[in-house]
C-alpha positions in Angstrom: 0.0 0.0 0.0 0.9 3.6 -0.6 2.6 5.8 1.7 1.0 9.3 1.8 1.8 12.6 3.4 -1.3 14.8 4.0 0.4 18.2 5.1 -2.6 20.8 6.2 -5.2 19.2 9.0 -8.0 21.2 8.1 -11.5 19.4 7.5 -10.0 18.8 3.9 -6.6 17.3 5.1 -8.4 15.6 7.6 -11.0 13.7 5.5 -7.9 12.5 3.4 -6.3 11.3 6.0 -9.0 9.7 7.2 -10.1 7.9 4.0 -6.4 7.1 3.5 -6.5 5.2 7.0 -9.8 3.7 6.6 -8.7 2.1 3.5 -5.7 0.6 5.4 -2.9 3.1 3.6 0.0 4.6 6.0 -0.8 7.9 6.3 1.0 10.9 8.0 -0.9 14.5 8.4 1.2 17.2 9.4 -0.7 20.6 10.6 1.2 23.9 11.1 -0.8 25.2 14.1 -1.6 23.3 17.3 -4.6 22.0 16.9 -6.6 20.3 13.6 -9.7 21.9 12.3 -8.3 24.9 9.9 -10.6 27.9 9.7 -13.4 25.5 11.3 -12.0 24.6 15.2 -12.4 25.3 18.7 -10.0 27.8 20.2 -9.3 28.2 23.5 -9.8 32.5 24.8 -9.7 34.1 28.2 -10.5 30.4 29.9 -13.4 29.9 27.2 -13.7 27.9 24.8 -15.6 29.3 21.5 -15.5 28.5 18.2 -13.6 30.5 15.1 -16.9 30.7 13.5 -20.1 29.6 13.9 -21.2 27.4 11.3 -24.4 25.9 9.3 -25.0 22.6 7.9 -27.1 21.2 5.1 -29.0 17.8 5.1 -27.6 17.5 1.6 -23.8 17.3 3.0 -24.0 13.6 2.5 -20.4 13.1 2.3 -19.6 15.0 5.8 -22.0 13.0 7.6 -21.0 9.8 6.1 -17.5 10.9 7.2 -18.8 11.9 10.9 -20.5 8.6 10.9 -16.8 7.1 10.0 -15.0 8.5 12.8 -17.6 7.0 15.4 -19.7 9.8 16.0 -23.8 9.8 15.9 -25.2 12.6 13.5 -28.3 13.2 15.9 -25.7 13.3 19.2 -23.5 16.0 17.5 -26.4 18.2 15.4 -29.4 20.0 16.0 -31.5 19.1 12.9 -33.9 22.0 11.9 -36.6 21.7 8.9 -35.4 24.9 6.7 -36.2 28.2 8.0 -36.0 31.7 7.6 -37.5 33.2 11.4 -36.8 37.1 12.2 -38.0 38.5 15.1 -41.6 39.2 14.8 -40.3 42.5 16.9 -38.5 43.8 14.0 -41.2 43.3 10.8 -39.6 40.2 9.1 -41.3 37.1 8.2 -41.4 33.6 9.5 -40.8 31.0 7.2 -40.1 27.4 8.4 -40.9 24.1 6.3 -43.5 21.4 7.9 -42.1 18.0 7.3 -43.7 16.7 4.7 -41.9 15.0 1.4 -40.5 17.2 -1.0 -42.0 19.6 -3.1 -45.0 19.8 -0.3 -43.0 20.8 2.3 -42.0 23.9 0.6 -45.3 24.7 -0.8 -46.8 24.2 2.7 -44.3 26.7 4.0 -44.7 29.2 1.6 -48.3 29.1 1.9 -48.3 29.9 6.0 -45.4 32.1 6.0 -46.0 35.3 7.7 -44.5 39.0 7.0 -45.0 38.2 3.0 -47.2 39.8 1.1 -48.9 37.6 -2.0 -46.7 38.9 -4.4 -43.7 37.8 -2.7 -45.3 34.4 -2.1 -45.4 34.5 -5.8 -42.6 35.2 -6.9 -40.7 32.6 -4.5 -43.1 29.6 -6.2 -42.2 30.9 -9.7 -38.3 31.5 -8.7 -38.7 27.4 -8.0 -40.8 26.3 -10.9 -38.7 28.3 -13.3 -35.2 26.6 -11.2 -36.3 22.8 -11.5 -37.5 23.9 -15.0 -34.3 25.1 -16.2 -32.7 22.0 -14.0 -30.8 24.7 -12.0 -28.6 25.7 -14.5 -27.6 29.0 -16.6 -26.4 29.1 -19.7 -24.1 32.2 -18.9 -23.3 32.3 -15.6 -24.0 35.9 -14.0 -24.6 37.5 -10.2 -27.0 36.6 -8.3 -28.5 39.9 -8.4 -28.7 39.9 -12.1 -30.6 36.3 -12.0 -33.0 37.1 -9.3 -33.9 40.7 -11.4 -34.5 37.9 -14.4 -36.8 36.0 -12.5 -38.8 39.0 -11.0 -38.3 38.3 -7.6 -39.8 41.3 -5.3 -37.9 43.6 -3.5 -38.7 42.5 -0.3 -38.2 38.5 -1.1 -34.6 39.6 -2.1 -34.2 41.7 1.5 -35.5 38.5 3.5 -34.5 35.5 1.6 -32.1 35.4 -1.2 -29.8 37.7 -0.3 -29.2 36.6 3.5 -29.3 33.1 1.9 -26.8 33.6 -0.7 -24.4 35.4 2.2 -24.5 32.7 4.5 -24.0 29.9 1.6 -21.2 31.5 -0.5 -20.0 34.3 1.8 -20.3 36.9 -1.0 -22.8 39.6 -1.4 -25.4 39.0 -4.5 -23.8 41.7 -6.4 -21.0 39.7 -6.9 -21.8 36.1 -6.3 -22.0 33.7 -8.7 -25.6 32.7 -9.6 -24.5 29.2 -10.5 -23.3 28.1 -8.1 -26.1 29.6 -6.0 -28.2 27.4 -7.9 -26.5 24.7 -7.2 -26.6 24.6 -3.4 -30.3 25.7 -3.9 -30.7 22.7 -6.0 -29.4 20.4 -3.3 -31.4 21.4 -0.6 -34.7 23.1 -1.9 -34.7 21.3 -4.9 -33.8 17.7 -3.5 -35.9 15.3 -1.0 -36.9 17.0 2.3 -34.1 16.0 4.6 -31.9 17.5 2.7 -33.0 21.0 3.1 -33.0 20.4 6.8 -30.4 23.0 8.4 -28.4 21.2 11.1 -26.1 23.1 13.8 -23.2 21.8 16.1 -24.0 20.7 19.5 -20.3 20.4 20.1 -17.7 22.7 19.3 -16.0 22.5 16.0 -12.9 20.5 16.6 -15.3 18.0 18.7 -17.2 18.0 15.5 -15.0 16.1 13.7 -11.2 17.1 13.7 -10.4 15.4 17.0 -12.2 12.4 16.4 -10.1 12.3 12.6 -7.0 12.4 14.7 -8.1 9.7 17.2 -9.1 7.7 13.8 -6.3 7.9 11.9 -3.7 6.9 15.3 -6.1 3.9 15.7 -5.2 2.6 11.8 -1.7 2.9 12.2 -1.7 6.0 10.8 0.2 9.2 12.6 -0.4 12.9 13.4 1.9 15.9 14.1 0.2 19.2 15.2 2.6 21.9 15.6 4.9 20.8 12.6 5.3 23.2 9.7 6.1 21.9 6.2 8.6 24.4 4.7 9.2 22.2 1.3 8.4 19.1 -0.6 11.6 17.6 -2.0 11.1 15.4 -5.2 13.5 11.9 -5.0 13.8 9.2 -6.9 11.7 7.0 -5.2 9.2 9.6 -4.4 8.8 12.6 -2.2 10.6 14.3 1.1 8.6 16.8 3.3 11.2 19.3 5.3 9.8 21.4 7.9 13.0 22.3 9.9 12.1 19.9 12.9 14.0 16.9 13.6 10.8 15.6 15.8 8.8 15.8 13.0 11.4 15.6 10.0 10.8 11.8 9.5 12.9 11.1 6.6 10.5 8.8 5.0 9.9 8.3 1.6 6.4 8.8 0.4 4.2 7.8 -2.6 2.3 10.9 -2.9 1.7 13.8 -1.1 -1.8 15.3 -0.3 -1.2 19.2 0.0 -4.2 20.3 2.0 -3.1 23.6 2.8 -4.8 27.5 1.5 -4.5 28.3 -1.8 -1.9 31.3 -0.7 0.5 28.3 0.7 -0.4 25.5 -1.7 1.2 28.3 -4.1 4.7 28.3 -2.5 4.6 24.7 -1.8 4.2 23.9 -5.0 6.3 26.4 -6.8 9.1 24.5 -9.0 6.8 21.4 -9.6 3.5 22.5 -10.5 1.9 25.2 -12.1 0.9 27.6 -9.3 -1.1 30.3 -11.3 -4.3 29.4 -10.2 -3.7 29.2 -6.9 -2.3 32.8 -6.4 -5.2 34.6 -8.1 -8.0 33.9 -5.5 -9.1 36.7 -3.9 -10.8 36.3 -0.3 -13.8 37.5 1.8 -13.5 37.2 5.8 -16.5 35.7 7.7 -16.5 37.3 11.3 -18.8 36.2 14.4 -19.6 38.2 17.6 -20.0 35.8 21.4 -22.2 37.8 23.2 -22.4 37.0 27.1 -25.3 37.7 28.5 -26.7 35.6 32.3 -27.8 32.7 31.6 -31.8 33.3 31.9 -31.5 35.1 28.8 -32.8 33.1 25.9 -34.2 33.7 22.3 -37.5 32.1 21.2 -35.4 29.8 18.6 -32.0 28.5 18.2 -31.5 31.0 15.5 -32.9 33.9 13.9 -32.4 36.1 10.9 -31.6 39.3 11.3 -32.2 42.3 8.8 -28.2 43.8 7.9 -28.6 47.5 7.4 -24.9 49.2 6.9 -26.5 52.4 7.2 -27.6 51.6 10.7 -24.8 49.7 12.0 -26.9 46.9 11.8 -24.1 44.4 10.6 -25.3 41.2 12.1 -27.5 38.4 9.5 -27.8 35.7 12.1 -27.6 35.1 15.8 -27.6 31.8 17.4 -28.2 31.3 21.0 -25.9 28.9 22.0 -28.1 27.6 25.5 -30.7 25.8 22.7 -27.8 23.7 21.6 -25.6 23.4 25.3 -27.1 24.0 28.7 -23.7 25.1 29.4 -23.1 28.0 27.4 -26.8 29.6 28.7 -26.5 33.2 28.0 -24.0 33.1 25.3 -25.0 34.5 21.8 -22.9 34.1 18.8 -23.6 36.6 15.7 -22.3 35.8 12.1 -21.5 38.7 10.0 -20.3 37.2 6.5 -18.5 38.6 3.8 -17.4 41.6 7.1 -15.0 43.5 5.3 -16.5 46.6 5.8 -18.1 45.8 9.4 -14.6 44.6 10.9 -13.0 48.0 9.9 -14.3 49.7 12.4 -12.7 47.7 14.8 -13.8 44.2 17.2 -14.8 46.6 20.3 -17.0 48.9 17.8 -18.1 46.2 16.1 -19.5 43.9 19.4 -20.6 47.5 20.2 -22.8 47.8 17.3 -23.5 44.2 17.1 -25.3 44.4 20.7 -27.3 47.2 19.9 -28.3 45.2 16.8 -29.7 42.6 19.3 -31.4 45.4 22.0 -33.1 46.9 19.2 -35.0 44.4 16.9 -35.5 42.5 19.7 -36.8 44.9 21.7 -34.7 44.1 24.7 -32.9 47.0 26.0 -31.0 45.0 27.9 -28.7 43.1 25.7 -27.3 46.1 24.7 -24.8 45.7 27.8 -23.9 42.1 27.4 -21.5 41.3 30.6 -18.5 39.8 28.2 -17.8 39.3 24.2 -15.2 38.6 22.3 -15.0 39.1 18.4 -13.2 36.7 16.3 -12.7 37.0 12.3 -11.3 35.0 9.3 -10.1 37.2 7.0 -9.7 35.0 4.5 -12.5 32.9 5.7 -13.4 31.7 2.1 -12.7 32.7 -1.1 -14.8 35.4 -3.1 -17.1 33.2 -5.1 -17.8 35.2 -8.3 -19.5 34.2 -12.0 -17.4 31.9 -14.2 -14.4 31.7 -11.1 -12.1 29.0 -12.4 -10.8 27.0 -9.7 -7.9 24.4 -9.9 -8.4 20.4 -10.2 -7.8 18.4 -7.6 -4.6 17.1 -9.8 -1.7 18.9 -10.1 -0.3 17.0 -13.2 3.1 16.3 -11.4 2.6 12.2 -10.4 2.3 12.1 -6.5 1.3 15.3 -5.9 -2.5 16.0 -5.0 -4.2 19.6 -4.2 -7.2 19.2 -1.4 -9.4 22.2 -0.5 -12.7 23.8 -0.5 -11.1 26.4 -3.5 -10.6 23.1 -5.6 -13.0 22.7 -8.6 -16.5 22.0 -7.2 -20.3 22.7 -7.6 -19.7 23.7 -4.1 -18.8 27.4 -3.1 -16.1 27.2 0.1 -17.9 25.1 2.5 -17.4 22.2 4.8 -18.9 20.1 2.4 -17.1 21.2 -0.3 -13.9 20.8 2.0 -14.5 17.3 2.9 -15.6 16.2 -0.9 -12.2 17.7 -2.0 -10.2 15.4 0.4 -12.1 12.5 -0.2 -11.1 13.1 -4.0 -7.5 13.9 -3.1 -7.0 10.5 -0.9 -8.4 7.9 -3.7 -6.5 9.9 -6.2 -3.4 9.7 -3.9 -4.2 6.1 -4.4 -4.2 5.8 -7.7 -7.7 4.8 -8.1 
């Protein structure tokens, strides 16, 4: 069997790893930082532990939770599974969408039909935004923005406010005006477009590296496999039986030969890694979007109606906020705490973290009508600026191969229906490790 060096130990170096181990292959993952889990882990602040972002998942990320399945964990133990929803306060004049569970298409006719806060021309336009979708079998000819698509299908003003364009942040991290409308489509086709339970919205229980990333590295040490946290790969050196990793480190400078190397790093590092064997052009020409959440403290009898609600973002009011998430639904021991998620927050985070959680809590007093959370007894902002990258019309991303034998590219930038997501993450390792393979 192959031996195969996976350097990066985010969730796309980890599912390679993993499928590497489970399919009885030695595999070695080396990770720069000290923990697994890349832009999606647990870090440790203050005494606290809080995630580096707060994150989504779709029913339709079948691969991630065949992977979580893999690594011993049980789907319903580690997510809370929502039907698909779009709930604002009714405080602040949104609407309250949610999905009855019922087999797809009814489920989303059902919902549309008793959502409140939309008028009947916004109901409408949503059923003929659908029909026209499965129509067309969610693709464009052209691809285009998503602004320019939803202007095509006459969707209303206010449908665009409260639906598209707070879906199409959270799914691609990139505003409408400059997302790509297929690709859009095709996430939208995955979820509303597919069976019911795949539309379902499902949010961590645990933290991120809980989620998955420590149980990978538990995995992989169990198949004879090995991890090193904390060990930087400066340069892969081609031999003649195969390929040397140095990272300036005898504890983690093995020597060994390997078979292939997985290089599961960003696009920015893939690009020095690979300079001298591969062409590197498409990996330098990405250009990013950070994804920035607020943890709002609050005592602990303070609790939303739902685990999360949308939240109207208004620039001109300081209102940067899209969603907020009360942690105490999903873990009796984080009562109190709030996490917002401000996505594509290049403009929000320039004002700073402490006028940000600021204008962020003032968000929260004043849609909710709570005067109160406007004083929130702790927070603590933490952003990824380069969370993802910007995921604009006709974007040509790289292929998993490299076109040097041996050498493998894994990330959620790699060529994918996917915009930068977990799934899309996970899929791209999975890729990487059979091609790794050889199969």
């Amino acid at each position: 069997m192959k031996r195969v060096a996976v350097i990066g130990g985010g969730w796309a170096g980890c599912a390679a790893a993993v499928e590497l181990a489970r399919r009885g292959a030695p595999v070695t993952l080396f990770e720069a930082a000290r923990n697994l889990g890349g832009r999606a882990r647990m870090v440790e602040l203050n005494g606290r532990k809080l995630d580096n972002g707060q994150h989504i998942l779709l029913g339709a990320y079948a691969d991630t939770l065949r992977l979580l399945e893999t690594v011993g964990l049980s789907v319903s133990d580690v997510l809370l599974r929502l039907p698909l929803q779009m709930r604002y306060p009714p405080q602040a004049g949104g609407m309250d969408f949610v999905t009855p569970r019922l087999p797809a298409p009814w489920h989303m006719l059902a919902g549309l039909i008793r959502a409140k806060g939309l008028q009947r021309e916004d109901k409408l336009a949503l059923a003929r935004f659908s029909t026209t979708a499965r129509w067309m079998d969610w693709r464009l000819n052209n691809d285009c923005s998503v602004n320019e698509m939803l202007e095509r299908f006459d969707q209303t003003d206010r449908l665009i406010q409260l639906m598209w364009r707070p879906l199409c942040i959270a799914a691609l991290n990139t505003p409408p005006e400059r997302a790509s409308a297929q690709v859009f489509l095709n996430v939208l086709r995955d979820s509303l477009g597919a069976r019911r339970s795949a539309s379902d919205m499902l949010i961590p229980r645990v933290d991120l590296s809980a989620l998955f990333p420590a149980r990978a590295a538990a995995f992989i040490e169990r198949h004879a496999g090995s991890v090193h946290c904390g060990a930087a790969v400066r340069r892969i050196v081609a031999s003649s039986n195969g390929w040397q990793l140095e990272t300036g480190d005898p504890e983690t400078e093995d020597g060994f030969q390997y078979d292939a190397v997985i290089v599961a790093t960003s696009a920015w590092q893939a690009a020095s890694l690979l300079a001298g064997h591969a062409d590197v052009a498409a990996l330098s020409s990405f250009s990013h979007e950070p994804i920035t959440t607020c943890f709002l403290q609050y005592p602990p009898q303070v609790r939303l109606a739902h685990p999360l609600l949308a939240l109207i973002d208004d620039a001109r009011k300081e209102h940067w906020g899209q969603f907020v998430f009360d942690r105490g639904h999903l873990d009796a021991e984080q009562a109190g705490l709030l996490a917002v998620v401000v996505s594509a927050s290049g403009d929000a985070i320039t004002h700073g973290h402490e006028a940000l959680s600021s204008a962020v809590a003032g968000q929260l007093a004043e849609v909710l009508r709570r005067p109160e959370l406007a004083s929130p007894s702790w927070s603590k902002v933490i952003s990824e600026k380069r969370a993802t990258f910007a995921c604009t019309p006709g974007l040509q991303r790289p292929a998993n191969e490299t076109g040097i034998n041996g050498l493998v590219l894994a990330g959620d930038y790699t060529a994918s229906d996917y915009p930068a997501t977990l799934e899309a993450a996970v899929r791209s390792g999975l890729r990487a490790a059979l091609l790794a393979l050889g199969s």
